[in-house]
C-alpha positions in Angstrom: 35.5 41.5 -10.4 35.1 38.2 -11.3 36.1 35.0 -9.7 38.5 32.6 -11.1 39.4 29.1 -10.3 41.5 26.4 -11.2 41.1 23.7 -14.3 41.3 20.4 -12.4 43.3 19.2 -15.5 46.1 22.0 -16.4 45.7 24.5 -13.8 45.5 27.2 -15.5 42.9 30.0 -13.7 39.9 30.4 -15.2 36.7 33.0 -14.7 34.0 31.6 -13.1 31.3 30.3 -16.0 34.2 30.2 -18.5 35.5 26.9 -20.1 39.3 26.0 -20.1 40.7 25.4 -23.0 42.8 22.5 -22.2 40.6 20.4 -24.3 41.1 17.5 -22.0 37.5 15.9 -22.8 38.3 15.8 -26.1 42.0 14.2 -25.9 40.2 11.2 -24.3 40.2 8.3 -26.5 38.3 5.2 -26.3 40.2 1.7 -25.0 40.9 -0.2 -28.2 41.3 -4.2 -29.0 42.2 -6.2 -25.9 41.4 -3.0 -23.7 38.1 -2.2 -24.5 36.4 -5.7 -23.5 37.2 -4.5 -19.7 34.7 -1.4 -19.8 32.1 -3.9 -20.6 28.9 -5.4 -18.6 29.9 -9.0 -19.3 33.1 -8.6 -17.5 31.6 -6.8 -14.6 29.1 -9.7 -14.1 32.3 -12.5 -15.1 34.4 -10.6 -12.4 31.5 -10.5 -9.2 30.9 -14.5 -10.3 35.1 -15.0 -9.7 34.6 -12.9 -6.6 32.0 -15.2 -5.2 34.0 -18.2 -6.4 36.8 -17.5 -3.6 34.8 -15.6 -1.3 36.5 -12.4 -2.4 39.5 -13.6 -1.2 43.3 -13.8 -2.2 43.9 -17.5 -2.8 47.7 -16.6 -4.1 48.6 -14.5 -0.5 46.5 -17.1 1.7 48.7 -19.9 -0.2 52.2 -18.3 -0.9 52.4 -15.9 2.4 49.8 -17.8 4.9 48.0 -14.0 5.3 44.2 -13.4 4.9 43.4 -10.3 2.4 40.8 -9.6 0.5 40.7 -9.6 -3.3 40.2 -6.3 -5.5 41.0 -7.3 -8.6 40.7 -10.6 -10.7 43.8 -11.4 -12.8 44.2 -13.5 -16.1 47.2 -15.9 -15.7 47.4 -16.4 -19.0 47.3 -12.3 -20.2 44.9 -11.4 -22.7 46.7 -9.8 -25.1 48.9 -13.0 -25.1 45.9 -15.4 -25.8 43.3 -13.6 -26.7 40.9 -16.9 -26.9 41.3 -17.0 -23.1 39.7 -13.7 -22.4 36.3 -14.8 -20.4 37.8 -18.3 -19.5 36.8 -19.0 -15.8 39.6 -21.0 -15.3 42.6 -18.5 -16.5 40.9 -15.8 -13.7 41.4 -15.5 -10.3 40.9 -12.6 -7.8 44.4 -11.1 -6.0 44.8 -8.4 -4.1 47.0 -5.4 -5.1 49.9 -6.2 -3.4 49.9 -9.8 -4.6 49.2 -8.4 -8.4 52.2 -6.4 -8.1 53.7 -9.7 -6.8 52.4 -11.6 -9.6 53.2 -9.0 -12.5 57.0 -8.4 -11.0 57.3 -12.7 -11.3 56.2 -12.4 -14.9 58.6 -9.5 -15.8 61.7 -11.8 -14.2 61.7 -14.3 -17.0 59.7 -17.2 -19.2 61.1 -19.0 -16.7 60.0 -17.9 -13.5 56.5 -16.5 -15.4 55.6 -20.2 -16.2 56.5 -21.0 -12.9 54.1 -18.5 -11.5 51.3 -19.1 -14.1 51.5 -22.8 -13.0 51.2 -22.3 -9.5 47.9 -19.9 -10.0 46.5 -22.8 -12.4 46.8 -25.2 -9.5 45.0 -23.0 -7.3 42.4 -22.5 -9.7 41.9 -26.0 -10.3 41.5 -27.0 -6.2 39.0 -24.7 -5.6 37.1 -25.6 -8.7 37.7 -29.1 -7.3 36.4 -28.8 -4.2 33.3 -27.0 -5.7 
């Protein structure tokens, strides 16, 4: 009697030593344009430099909220796929946490208005810690 399992990816059962059929490799694609520049080495090392920069820290919650967290992601202001020239710019990154990226990406869904408003603010934060480097 053989043992089955389950396919991590469908669910279907499956004997033991058997492959599923699911294909789910193979439905995989590759990131394209804008995408596929963030599954490269240069932005790994770009994103540990930004880290260092603030100290792995959220400038945008220590500044708008007056709470210390740690950064886990670094965020364009200006998004790539809007300016595409501004991709590995130092000064249009800046590390956030998630719940201030959420924060930041709800502000740009609420308008141009309140999105300039936003990028503004993040460029001025940028600029006083370059400033004071």
């Amino acid at each position: 009697m053989p043992i089955y399992f389950r396919c991590p990816h469908c669910g279907k059962r499956i004997a033991r030593g058997e492959k599923c059929g699911c294909n789910y490799k193979r439905d995989r694609r590759e990131p394209e344009g804008i995408k596929r520049l963030y599954h490269t080495s240069r932005w790994t090392r770009l994103q540990r430099t930004i880290m260092a920069r603030y100290s792995g820290l959220d400038q945008y919650a220590l500044t708008r909220h007056q709470r210390i967290e740690y950064a886990d992601t670094v965020h364009h202001i200006v998004p790539a796929d809007e300016d595409p020239a501004r991709f590995w710019d130092p000064d249009n990154l800046i590390p956030l946490s998630r719940h201030s990226h959420d924060e930041v990406h709800v502000t740009y869904r609420d308008g141009a208005e309140a999105k300039s408003d936003c990028q503004r603010f993040l460029q001025s934060l940028v600029k006083s810690i370059t400033e004071s480097i």
